[in-house]
C-alpha positions as CSV (number, residue, x, y, z in Angstrom):
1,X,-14.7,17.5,-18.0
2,X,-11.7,19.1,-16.2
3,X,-9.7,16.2,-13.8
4,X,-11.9,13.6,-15.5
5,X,-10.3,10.6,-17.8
6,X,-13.4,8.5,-19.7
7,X,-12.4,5.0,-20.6
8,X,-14.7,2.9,-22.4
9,X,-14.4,-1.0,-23.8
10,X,-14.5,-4.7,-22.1
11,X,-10.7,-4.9,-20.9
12,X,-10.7,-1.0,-19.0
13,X,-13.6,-2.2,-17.1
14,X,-12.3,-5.7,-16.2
15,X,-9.1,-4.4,-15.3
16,X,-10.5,-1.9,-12.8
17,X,-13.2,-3.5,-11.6
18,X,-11.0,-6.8,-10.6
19,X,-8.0,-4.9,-8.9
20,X,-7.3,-5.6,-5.1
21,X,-9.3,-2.3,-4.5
22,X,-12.7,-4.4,-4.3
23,X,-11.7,-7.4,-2.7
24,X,-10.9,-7.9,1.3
25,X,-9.0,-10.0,3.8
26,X,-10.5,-12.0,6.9
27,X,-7.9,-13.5,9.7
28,X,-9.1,-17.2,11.2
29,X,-12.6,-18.0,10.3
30,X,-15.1,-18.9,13.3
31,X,-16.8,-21.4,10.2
32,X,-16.3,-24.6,9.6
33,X,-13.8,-25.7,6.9
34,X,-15.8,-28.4,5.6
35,X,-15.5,-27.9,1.6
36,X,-19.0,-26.3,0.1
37,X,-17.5,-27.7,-3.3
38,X,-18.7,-30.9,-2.2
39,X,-22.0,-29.6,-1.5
40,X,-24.1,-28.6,-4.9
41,X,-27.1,-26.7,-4.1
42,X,-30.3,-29.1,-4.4
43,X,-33.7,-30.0,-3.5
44,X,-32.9,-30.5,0.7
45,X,-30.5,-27.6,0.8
46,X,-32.8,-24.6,-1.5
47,X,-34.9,-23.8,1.3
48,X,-32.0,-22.6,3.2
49,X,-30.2,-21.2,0.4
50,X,-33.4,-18.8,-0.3
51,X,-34.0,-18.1,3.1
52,X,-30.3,-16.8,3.4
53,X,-30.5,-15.1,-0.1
54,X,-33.5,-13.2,1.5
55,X,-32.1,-12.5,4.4
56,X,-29.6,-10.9,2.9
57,X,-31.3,-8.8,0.2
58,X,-34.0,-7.4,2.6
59,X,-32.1,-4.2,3.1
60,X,-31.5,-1.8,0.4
61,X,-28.5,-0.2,1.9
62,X,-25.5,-1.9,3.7
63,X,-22.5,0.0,4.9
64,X,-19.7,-1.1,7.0
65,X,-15.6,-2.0,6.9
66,X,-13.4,-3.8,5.4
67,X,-9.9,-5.3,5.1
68,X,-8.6,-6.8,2.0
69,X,-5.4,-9.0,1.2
70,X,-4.1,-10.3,-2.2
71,X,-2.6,-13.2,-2.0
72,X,0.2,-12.9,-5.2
73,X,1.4,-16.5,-5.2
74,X,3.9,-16.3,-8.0
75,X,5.7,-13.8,-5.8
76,X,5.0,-15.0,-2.2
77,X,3.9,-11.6,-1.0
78,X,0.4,-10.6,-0.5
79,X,-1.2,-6.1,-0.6
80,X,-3.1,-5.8,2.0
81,X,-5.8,-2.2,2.0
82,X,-9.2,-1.1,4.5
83,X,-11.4,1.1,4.6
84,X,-14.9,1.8,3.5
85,X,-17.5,0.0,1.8
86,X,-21.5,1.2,0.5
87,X,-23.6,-1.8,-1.3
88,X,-26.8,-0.9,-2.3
89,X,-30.0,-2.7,-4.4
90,X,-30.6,-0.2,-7.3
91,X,-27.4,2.4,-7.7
92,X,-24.2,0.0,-7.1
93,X,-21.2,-0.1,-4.7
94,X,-18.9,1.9,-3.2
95,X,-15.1,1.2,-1.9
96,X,-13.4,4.0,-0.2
97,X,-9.8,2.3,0.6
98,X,-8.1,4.5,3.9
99,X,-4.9,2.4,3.9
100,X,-2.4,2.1,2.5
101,X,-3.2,5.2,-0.2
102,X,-6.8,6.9,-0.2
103,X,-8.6,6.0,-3.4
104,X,-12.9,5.6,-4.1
105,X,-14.3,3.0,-6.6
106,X,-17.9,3.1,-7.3
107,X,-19.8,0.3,-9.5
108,X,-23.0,2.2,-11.1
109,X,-25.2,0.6,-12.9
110,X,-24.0,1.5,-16.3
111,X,-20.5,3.3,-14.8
112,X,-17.2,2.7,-12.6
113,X,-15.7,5.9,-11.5
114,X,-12.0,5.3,-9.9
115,X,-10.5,8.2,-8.4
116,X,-7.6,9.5,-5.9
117,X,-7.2,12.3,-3.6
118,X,-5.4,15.2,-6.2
119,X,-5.5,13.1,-9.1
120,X,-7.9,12.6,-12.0
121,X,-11.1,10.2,-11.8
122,X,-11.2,7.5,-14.1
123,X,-14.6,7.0,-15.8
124,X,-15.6,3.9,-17.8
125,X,-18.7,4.0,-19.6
126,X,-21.4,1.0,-20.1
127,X,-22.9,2.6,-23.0
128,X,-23.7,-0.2,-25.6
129,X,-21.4,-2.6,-23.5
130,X,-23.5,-5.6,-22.7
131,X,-20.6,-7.2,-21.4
132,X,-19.8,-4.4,-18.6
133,X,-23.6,-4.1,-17.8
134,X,-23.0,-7.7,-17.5
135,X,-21.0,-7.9,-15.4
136,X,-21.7,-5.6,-13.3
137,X,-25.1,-7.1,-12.3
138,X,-23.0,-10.1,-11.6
139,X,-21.2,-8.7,-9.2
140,X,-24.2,-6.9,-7.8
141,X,-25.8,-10.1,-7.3
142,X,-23.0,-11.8,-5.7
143,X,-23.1,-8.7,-2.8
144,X,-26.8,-8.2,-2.6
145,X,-27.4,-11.9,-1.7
146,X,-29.7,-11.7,-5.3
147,X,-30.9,-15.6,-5.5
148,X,-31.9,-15.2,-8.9
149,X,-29.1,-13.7,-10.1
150,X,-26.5,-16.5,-8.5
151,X,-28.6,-19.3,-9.3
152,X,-28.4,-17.7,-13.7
153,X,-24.3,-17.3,-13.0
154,X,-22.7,-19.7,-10.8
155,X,-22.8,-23.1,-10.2
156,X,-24.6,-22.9,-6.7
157,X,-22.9,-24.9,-3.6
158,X,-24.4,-24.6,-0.4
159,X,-24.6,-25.4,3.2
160,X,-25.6,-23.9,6.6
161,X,-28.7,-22.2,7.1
162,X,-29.6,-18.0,8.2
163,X,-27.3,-18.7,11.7
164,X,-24.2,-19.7,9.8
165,X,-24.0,-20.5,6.2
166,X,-21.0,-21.2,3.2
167,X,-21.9,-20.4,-0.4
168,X,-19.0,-21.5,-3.3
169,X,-19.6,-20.0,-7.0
170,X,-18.3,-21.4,-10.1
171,X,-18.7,-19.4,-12.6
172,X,-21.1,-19.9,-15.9
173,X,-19.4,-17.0,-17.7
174,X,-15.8,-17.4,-19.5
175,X,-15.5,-13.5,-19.1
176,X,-15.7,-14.0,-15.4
177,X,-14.2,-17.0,-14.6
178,X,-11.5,-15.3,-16.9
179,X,-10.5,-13.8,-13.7
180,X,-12.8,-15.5,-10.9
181,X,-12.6,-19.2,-10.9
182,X,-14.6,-19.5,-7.7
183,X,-16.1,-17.3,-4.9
184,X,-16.4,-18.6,-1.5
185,X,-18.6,-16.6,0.6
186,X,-19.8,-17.5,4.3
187,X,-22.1,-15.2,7.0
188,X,-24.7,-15.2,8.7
189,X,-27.4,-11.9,8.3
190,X,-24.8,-10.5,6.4
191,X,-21.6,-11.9,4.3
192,X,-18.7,-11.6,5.9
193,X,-15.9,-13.2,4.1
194,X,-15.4,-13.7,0.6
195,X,-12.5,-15.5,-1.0
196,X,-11.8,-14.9,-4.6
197,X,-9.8,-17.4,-6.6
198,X,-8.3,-16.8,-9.7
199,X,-7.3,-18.4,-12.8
200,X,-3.5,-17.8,-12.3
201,X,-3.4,-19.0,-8.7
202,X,-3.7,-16.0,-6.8
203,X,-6.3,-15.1,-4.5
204,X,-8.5,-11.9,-2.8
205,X,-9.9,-12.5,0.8
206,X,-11.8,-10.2,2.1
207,X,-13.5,-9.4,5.7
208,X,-16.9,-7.3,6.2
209,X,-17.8,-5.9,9.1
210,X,-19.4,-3.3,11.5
211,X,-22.8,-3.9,9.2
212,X,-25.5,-1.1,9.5
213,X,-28.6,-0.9,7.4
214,X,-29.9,2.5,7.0
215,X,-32.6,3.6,5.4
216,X,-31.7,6.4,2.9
217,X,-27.9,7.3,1.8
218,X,-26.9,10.6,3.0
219,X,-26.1,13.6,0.4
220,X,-22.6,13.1,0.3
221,X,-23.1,9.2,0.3
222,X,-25.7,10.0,-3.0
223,X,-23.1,11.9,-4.7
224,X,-20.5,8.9,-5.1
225,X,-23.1,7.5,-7.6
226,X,-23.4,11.0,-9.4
227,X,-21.6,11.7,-12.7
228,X,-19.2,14.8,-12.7
C-alpha cells in the first residue's frame, strides 16, 4: 500500500497508543478535590456508579474538543495539543490534533492508524495480538463509560452521582499500569476531565468539551475507521 507503513507487535502499539496525542488538559476544575482514592466503590456508592456508567454509554456516538497537556516532570516542561475527538460504542476512537502540528489517530477494534498531513500513515495490526485487542477494549471502556468493562480492569473508586461525579482507576493489568498507574475521571452526562498518571511520574490531563451525540457518523467521519 503506497504512503502506508504496517507495524505489528505489543511495544508499536503501546507506544502509539500512549503518546500525548490521546490524552488532554483541563485548567481549574469546578469539582471538588476531595480524594476518590479514599473512596472504593461499594454497596452504598454502586447505584450511582451504574447509573453514571449508563448515563454515559447510552449514546453510541460522542464528538466534541479537546485540549491536552503532558506534564514531563523530569524536565519541568509540559506539550500541550487540541483539536478533535470521535468516541464511538462498536468501531473505536478518533483524535484529530489541530495544534500544534495536524496529525489523526484512530483506535479500531483490531487496528490504530496514525497519520500526518504529507506523510505516511502508520498501521498497527491486532491480528493474533490478544494483548492489543486487549487493550484496546480497555481503553474503549474507560471512554464509553462501559461498567462492565471498568469494574473487570480497575480497582473502582467512586463518588458523586449523574450531576457531578469523580471516578479513580487502578489498574488490574501490569501491561497497563506499565504506563497508567491511575486514571482520574470526573463529569457529569459526559466525562470531562481525565488525568492520567504514570509510572515514571509524569502525567496527561485532558479536557472534553462541546459534547454532541449524533445519531449516525457522516461519510467522511466512517472513513477514519476504514483501512486504506
Amino acid at each position: 500500500m503506497k504512503g502506508v507503513t504496517l507495524k505489528t507487535g505489543k511495544r508499536s502499539f503501546l507506544r502509539i497508543f500512549f503518546t500525548p496525542a490521546l490524552f488532554l488538559l483541563i485548567g481549574v476544575s469546578v469539582w471538588a478535590e476531595e480524594d476518590v482514592y479514599r473512596q472504593p466503590l461499594d454497596s452504598r456508592t454502586m447505584g450511582a456508579f451504574k447509573e453514571v456508567t449508563a448515563l454515559l454509554a447510552k449514546n453510541p456516538y460522542v464528538k466534541g474538543d479537546f485540549e491536552q497537556e503532558k506534564i514531563l516532570s523530569r524536565l519541568n516542561r509540559s506539550l500541550k495539543s487540541s483539536g478533535h475527538f470521535i468516541i464511538t460504542s462498536g468501531e473505536g476512537m478518533v483524535w484529530d490534533t489541530l495544534k500544534p502540528f495536524p496529525s489523526t489517530m484512530t483506535l479500531g477494534r483490531d487496528f490504530l492508524i496514525q497519520s500526518r498531513p504529507g506523510a505516511q500513515k502508520t498501521i498497527l495490526s491486532a491480528a493474533g495480538n490478544e494483548t492489543f485487542i486487549g487493550l484496546a477494549e480497555v481503553m474503549s471502556a474507560v471512554f464509553s463509560g462501559n461498567a462492565g468493562g471498568l469494574l473487570d480492569n480497575f480497582e473502582v473508586f467512586f463518588t458523586g452521582n449523574a450531576a457531578a461525579w469523580e471516578m479513580g482507576l487502578i489498574p488490574k493489568s501490569k501491561a497497563i499500569a506499565a504506563f497508567a498507574a491511575r486514571i482520574t475521571m470526573k463529569g457529569d452526562s459526559a466525562i470531562k476531565y481525565i488525568l492520567v498518571s504514570e509510572m515514571n511520574g509524569d502525567s496527561i490531563k485532558y479536557l472534553l468539551s462541546n459534547h454532541s451525540y449524533p445519531p449516525e457518523l457522516t461519510s467522511n467521519e466512517k472513513s477514519f475507521f476504514t483501512l486504506p
